[in-house]
N, C-alpha and C positions, 0 to 999 in steps of 0.2 A: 783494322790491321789483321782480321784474320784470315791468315792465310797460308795458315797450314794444309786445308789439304787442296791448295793450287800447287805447293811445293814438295818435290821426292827429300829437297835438298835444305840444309838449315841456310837461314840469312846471314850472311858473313855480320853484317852491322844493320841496327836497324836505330834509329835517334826519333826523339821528340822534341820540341820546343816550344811552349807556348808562353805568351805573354799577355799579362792581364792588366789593364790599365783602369780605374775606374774611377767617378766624380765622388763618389761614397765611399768612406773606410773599406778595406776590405776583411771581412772576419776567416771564416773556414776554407781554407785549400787545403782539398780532401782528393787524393785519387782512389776508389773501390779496387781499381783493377789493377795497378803498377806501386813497384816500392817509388816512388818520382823525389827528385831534389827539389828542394821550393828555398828558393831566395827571393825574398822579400825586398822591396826598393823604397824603402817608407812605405806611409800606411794608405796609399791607394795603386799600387804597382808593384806586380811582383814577375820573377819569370819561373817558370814551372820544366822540368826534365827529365828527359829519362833515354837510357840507352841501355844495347843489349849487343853483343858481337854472339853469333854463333845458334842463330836462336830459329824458331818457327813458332809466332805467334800463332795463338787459337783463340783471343779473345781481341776486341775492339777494345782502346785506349777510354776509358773515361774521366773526365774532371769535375769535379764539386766544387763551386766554388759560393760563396757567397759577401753581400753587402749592408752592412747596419752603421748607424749613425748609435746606438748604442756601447757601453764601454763592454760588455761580452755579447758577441753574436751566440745564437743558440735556432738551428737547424733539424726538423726531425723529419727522415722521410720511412714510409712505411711498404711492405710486403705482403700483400695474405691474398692467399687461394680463396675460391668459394668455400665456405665451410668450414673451414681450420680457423684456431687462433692465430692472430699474427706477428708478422716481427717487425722489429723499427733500428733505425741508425737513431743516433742520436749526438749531434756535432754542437759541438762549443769553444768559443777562441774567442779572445780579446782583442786578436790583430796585432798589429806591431808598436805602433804608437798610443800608446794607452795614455787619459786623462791624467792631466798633471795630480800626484798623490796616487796613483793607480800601480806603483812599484810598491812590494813592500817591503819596508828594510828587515833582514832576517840574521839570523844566530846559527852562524854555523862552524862544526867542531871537525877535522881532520885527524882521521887516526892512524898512524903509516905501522903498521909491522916489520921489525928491524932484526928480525930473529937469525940465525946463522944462515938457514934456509935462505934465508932473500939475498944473498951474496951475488956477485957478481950483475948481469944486465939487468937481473928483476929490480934492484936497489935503483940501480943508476937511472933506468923509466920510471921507477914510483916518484923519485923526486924529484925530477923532472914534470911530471903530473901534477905533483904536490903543488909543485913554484907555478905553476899556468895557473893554476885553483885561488892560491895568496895575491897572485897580480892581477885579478880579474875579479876581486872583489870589490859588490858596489859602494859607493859613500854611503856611510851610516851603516852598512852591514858592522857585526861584531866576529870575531874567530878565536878559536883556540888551536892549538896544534899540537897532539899528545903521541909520541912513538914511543911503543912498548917490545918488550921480546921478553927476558928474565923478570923486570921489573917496569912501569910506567912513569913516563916523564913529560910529564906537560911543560910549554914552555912558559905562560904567563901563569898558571895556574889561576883560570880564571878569563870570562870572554870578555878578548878589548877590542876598542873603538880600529875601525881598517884604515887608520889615516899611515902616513909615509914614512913614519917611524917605526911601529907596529909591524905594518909589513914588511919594511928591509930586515928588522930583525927576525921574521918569521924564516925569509931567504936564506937567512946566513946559518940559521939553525937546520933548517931541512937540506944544505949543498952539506954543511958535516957530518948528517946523518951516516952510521957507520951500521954493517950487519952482521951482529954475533946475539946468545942466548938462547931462551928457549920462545916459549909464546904463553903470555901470558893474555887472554883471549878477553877472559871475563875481569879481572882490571881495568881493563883500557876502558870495555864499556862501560864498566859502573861511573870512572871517574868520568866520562865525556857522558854521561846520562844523568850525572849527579852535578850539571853544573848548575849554578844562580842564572835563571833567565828570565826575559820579560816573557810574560804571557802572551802580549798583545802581537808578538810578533813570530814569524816561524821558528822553527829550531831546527837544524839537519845537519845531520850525522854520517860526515865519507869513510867509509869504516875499508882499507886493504890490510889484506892477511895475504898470506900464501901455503897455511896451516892450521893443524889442529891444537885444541889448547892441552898444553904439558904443565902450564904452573897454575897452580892454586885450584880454584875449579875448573874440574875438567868431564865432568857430564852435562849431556847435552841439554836435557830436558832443564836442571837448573840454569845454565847461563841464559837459555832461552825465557825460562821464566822469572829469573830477575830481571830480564832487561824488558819485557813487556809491564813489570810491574812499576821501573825505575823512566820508563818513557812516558807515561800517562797521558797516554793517550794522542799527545799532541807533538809529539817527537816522529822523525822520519830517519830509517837509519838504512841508508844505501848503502851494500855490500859488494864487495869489489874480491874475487876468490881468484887468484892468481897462481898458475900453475892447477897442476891435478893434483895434488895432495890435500885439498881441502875437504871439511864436512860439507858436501853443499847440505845434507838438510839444517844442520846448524845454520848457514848463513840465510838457507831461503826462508826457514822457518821468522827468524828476527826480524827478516826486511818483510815478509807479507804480515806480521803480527802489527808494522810499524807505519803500514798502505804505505810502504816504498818496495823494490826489486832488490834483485838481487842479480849479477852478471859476471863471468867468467874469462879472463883472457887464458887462453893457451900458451902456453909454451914458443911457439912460432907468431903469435901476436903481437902488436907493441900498446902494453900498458898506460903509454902517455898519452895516445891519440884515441883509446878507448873511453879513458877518466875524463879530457879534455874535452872529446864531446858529449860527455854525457854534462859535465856541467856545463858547460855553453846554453845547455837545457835548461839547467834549473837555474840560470842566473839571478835570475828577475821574476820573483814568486810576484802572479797577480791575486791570486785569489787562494786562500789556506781552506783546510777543512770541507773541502766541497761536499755537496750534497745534492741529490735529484726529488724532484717532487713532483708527481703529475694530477691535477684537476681535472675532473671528467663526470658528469653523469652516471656511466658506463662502464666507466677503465679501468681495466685492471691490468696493471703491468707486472710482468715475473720475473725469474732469472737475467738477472739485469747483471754483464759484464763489461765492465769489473765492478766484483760484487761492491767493493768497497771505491769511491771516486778519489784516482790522484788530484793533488795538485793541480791549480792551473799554471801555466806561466806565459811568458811576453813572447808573442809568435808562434806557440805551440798550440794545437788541436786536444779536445779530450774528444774520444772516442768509442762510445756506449753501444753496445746491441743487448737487444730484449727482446721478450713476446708480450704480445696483449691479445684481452677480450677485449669483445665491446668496440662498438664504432661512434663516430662522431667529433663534435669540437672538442677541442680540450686546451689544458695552458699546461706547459709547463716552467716548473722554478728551480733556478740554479743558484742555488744558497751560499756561502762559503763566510770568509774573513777578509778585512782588509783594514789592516795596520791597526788590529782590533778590533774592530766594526763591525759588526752584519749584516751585508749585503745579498742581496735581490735580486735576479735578472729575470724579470718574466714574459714569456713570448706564446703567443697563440697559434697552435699548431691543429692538427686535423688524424684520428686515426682512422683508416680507411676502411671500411666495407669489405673492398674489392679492390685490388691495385697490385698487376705483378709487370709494372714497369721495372722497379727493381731490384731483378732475379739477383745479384749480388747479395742480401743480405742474408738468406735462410742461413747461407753456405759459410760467412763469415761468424753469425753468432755460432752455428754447430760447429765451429774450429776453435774458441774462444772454449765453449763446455766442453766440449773434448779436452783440451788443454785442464782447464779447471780438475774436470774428471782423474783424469790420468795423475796431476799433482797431488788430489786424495790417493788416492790407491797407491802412491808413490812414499806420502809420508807418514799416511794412517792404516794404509794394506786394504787389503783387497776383500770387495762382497762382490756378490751375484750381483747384485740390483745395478751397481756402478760399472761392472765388465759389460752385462748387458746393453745399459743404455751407450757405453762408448762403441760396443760392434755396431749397435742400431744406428745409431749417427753417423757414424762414418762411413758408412756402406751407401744410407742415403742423401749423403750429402757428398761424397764423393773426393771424401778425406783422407789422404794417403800417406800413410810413415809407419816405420815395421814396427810400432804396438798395435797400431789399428790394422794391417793389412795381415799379420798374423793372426786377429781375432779374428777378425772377419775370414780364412781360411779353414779353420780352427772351428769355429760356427756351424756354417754350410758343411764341412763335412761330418758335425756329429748330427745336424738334422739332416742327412743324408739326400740335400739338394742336387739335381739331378747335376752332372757333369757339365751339362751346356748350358748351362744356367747359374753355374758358381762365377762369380766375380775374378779369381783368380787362380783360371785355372792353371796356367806358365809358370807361376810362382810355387803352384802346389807342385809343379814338375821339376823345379830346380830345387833340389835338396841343400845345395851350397848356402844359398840365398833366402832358403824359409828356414835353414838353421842358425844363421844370421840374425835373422828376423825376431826368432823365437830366442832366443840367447839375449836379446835387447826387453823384451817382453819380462821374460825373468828376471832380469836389472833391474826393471819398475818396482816387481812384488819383492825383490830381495832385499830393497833399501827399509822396506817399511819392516822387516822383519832384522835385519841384520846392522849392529852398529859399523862392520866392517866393511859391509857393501855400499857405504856412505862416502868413500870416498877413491881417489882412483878415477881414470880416465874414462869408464863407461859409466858413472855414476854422476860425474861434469856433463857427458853427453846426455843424459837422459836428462838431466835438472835442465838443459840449455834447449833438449827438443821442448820439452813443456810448455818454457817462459816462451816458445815460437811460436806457439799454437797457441796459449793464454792469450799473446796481445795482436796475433796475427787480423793487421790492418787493412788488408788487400788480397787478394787474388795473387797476386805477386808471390806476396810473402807464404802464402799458406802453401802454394807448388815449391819456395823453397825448403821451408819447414821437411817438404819430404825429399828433397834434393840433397839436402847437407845432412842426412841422417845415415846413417850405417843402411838401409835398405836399399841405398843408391851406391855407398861405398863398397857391400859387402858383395853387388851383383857386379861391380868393375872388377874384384878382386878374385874372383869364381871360378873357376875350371869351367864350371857347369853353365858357365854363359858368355857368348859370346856372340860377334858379328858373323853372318855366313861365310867363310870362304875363312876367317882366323885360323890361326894356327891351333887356338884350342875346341874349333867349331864347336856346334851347335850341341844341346844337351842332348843325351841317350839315353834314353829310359831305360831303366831294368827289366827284365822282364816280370809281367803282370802288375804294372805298375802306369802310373799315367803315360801317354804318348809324349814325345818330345816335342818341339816346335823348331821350326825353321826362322833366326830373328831377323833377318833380311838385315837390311838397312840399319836397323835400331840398336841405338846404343844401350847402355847397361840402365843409366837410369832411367829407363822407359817404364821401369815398372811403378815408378812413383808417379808416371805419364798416363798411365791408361786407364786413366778415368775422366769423365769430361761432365759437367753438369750443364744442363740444357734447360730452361725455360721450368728449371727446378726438379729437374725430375739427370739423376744419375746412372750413365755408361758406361760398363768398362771392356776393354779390349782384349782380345785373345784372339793371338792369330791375325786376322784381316777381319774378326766377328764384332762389331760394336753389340753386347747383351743391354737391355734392358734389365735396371736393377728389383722395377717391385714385379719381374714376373717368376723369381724364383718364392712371390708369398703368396700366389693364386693358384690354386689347386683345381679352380673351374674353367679355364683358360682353353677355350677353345684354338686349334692352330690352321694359317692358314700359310701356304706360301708362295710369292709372287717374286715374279722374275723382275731384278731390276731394268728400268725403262722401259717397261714393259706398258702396253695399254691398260692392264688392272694396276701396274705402277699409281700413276696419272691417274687415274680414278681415284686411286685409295685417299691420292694427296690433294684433289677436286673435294672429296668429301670430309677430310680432315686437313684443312688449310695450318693448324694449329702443329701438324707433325713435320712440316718442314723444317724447321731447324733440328728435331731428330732424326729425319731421315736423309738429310745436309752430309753426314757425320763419314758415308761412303756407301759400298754397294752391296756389304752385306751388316744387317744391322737385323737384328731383335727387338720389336719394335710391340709394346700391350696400348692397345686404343680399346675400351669398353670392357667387352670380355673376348679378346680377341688377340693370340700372339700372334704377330703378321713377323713370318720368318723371310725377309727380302735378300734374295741369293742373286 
């Protein structure tokens, strides 16, 4: 599907459909490259989708699928250049139909915030949410139901059995849920963290608020640390921050302490269909406590995200990238719980030598540590070592949202990288949009420094760019991650940018200051567009110029320059068979092969 550059013009619609049928279970449907819908038809037929209005693909659709006769499939494919350590995917799923006893019945506690704040639609979606949550629990699961504001009021005090009684009365409590008081934040957790539960089974915690805590304890760092103290270890407390007026480091802080999330509806969002799919997710916990473990000779596995492994559950993927040393066989084991138990799933895998079949994955785990990265510096402030490695990643891996594309400007121009060799030179020329850029940038280190900068509508976006880039699962996702951020919003909103021929045309440079550019065709968020990673190595655009990213770090770089279609063209690409998908990209591209910058005009 790529084919962008066959078109001036974006594709009004572009659809997929694929359907998968098979004589074997089917475990992992995985797409690298698309957010895709997967509906499942029992456990050996599924259908697979994805569409798009208004778009200009640049990459080919791919599917992952795979088939085991075991109760969790478990898939690893790997990436590595000659010479480098490498990276690996690493896919896990039980499929849909899972071995009779393969559900585990669990204990889960609902916590609604009823405070005056929540008045009016936010009230009416939460409980609404709430009641999807009570009528969709499984036989044998247990619940409680506790709404606080001034004071907490659980309804049974105490987790009972989800049979028909139970829950009409859970209903009839959560429709006269009413919203007045204050918030009383660290209450509700203690009582729903302090309940009598079985071990053997999971425990999970729907925790919505729409605010900060005003009664009782009300600093962060305690309620954060009683409740890691009062969860032990084996508790999951999903966070639901409704509205902008929330702490998100308080909520993110509790659900990554708890290996669960933490998520955000806005203002303009609906609550029930947010809460609702996210449990649909976790309905049917297969496997608790997961854990990774790899055998090997040789292997040595490292930064493995997510550092810590969710949950498994029925129908759903877990989704791992790493690096490794060492080549060879190897096994690995996906450890966990089940209705007590300790369970096993071990499968024989291979880590490669040599293998850049799939250029997807450098680029998704370097989105995943960026994410990770950027979340430290967010709730623990900022060092050298960590600004560093996020400019360096993201520049080669070809990661774009305005913390990283203002570092990375920000960079190159204190080591005084030559002009036609910066990454981003358009952007260093729209003052509107690197101020933007850098104003989000400052949001990051201001949270870790400031209790006030904790909350509030850039403080929601920044926590919501992060968690996009932590679990960003696709290609898809990681170009939206810089689509839905202020770097896209702030260059639509800009004097300083626009389409040729606009009302507010094209930027003007000050005098003695960068040139302007002419954007032709190109919309506002082209800037989170003009980067493209090819065969692992990253481009970005300026102009009609594709640069090569590692020749602004050779300083021996010979230059040579040939005219596109040219007969030294077709030579260069006779003796470099390997540069065609870089020199694909158009007619003027920046192209390092050896020690040679080949400038193609």
């Amino acid at each position: 599907m790529n084919t962008e550059k066959f078109s001036a013009r974006p594709l009004a619609e572009v659809s997929v459909k694929i359907t998968l049928s098979s004589k074997d279970p089917l475990k992992t449907i995985y797409s690298p490259s698309n957010s895709v819908e997967i509906k499942r038809e029992g456990d050996r037929r599924a259908v697979v989708g994805w569409e798009q209005k208004n778009v200009r693909p640049d990459q080919d659709f791919k599917l992952i699928f795979s088939r085991s006769k075991q109760a969790v499939g478990v898939d690893l494919l790997t990436y590595r250049a000659s010479g480098d350590d490498g990276y690996f995917l690493l896919l896990a799923s039980p499929g849909l139909e899972s071995p009779k006893g393969a559900i585990q019945k669990k204990d889960i506690c609902f916590i609604l915030d009823t405070s005056g704040s929540m008045a009016g639609p936010k009230i009416e979606q939460a409980k609404k949410a709430l009641s999807f949550c009570v009528n969709n629990l499984n036989e044998g699961d247990r619940f409680e139901v506790i709404r606080f504001s001034t004071e907490c009021e659980p309804l049974f005090g105490e987790l009972k059995n989800a049979g028909k009684e139970n829950v009409a009365k859970a209903l009839s409590f959560v429709k006269d849920l009413k919203a007045i008081g204050g918030t009383a934040i660290s209450d509700a957790l203690h009582q729903a963290l302090g309940m009598k539960r079985d071990a053997s089974r999971p425990y999970v915690v729907v925790f919505l608020t729409d605010g900060q805590p005003t009664i009782g304890e009300t600093s962060e760092d305690a309620i954060v640390a009683k409740a890691d103290k009062e969860s032990h270890g084996d508790t999951r407390v999903f966070c639901f921050g409704i509205g902008t007026d929330v702490n998100t480091h308080l909520l993110d802080r509790i659900a990554a302490d708890t290996r669960a999330f933490s998520q955000y509806v806005l203002p303009e969002e609906d609550i029930e269909v947010k809460v609702s799919n996210f449990y649909t997710k976790i309905k049917e916990p297969v496997l608790g406590d997961v854990k990774l473990a790899f055998t090997g000779n040789d292997i040595h596995v490292s930064q493995l995200y997510p550092g810590q492994m969710p949950d498994l559950f029925k129908g759903e993927v877990l989704v791992a990238f790493g690096r490794y040393s060492g080549k060879g066989p190897a096994a690995v084991k996906v450890t966990g719980t089940l209705n007590g138990e300790s369970q096993t799933f071990a499968t024989d895998v291979n880590f490669a030598e040599h293998d850049t079949t799939n250029a997807f994955i450098p680029r998704l785990w370097a989105t995943r540590r960026v994410g990770y990265l950027l979340d430290e510096i967010r709730l623990h402030g900022e060092s050298k070592e960590l600004k560093d490695e996020v400019t360096r990643l993201a520049r080669e891996h070809g990661i774009v949202t305005p913390y990283t594309a203002y570092l990375i400007l920000e960079d190159e121009q204190r080591r005084n990288v030559p002009l036609a060799r910066q990454s981003f030179r358009e952007l260093g020329a729209d003052e509107g949009v690197r101020r933007g850029a850098e104003d989000r940038l400052r949001q990051v280190y201001n949270e870790a420094q400031s209790e006030s900068a904790r909350t509030g509508k850039k403080a929601l976006d920044a926590s919501r760019d992060a968690f996009d880039l932590r679990n960003g699962e696709n290609l898809d996702a990681v170009a939206q991650a810089g689509q839905n951020s202020s770097l896209a919003k702030a260059s639509a909103s800009t004097p300083h940018f626009g389409a040729a021929g606009a009302a507010n045309g094209p930027a003007q440079a000050a005098p003695g200051t960068q040139p302007a550019y002419n954007y032709g065709y190109r919309q506002a968020q082209n800037y989170t567009q003009q980067a493209r990673v090819l065969r692992g190595r990253a481009f970005y655009q300026n102009g009609n110029t594709w640069t090569d990213s590692t020749a602004q770090n050779r300083k021996d770089l010979k230059q040579k320059q040939i005219q596109f279609n040219s007969d030294d063209y077709f030579a260069l690409l006779k003796q470099h068979p390997e540069a065609a998908e870089w020199l694909a990209l158009g007619n003027e591209v920046d192209l390092v092969i050896d020690d040679t910058l080949y400038q193609v005009r």
